[in-house]
N, C-alpha and C positions, 0 to 999 in steps of 0.2 A: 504494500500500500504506500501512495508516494507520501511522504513526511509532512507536504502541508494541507493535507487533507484535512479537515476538521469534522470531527465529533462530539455529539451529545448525547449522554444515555437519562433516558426516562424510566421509572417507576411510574406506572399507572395504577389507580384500585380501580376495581370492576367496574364498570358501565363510565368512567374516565372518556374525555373526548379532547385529543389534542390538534391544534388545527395548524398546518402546516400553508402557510400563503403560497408558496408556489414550491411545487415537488420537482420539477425538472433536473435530474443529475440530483438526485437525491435519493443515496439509497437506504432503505427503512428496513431493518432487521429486528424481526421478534428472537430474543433470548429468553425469554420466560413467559408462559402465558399461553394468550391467545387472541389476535388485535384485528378489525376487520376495519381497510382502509377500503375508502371511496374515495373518487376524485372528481370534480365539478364537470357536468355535461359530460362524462363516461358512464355507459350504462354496466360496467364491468365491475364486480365486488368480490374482493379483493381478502382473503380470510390468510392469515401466516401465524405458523405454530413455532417455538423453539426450530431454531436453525434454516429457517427460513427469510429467501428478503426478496424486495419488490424494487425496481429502479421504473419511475416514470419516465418518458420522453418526451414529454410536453409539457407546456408552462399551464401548469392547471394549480388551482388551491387543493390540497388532498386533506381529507379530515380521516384522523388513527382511532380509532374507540377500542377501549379494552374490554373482550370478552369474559374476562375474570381478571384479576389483579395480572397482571404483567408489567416484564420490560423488551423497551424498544432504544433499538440505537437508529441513532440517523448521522447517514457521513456524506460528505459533500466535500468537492474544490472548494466551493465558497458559501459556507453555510454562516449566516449571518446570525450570532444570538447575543452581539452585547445590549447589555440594558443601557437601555434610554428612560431621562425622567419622565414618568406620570405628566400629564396635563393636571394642571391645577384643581381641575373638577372633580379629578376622582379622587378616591383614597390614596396615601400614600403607601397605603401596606400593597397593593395590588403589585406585583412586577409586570411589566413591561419588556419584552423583549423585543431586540427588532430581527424582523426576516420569521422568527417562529413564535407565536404566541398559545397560550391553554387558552381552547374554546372557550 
């Protein structure tokens, strides 16, 4: 795997829904669990168990929901997850990620 790849791993609890704004070159591996992604205007659903991963090819928003408590890794050339401040309006406890946010 080239070195400046970037990764994130997720702990989901059951019925969890993590929304990914654009999947393209992004690939999503279930290691624990069981997570069913959808991706916007794809009629294709999308079920990955332990050792299993899915890589889109289009720039679509993919939403991951966890079938039972799982984890999910997601690795990408350029996978975007620093946090950025809150707008004023909402709470400050809320994180804000930019490029991956939780539904």
């Amino acid at each position: 795997m080239d070195p400046r790849t970037q990764r994130l791993s997720l702990s989901l609890p059951k019925m969890a829904v993590f929304t990914l704004p654009d999947a393209h070159e992004v690939d999503i591996e279930c290691t624990r669990g069981a997570v069913w992604i959808t991706l916007d205007h794809d009629r294709r659903d999308i079920v990955l168990e332990p050792g299993e991963r899915f890589r889109s090819d289009s720039h679509r928003r993919a939403l991951v929901a966890a079938l039972e408590p799982s984890c999910v890794r997601f690795s990408a050339a350029a996978l975007s997850v620093a946090a950025k401040p809150a707008p004023a309006a909402r709470s400050p406890w809320r994180p804000w990620f930019n490029g991956m946010t939780p539904a």
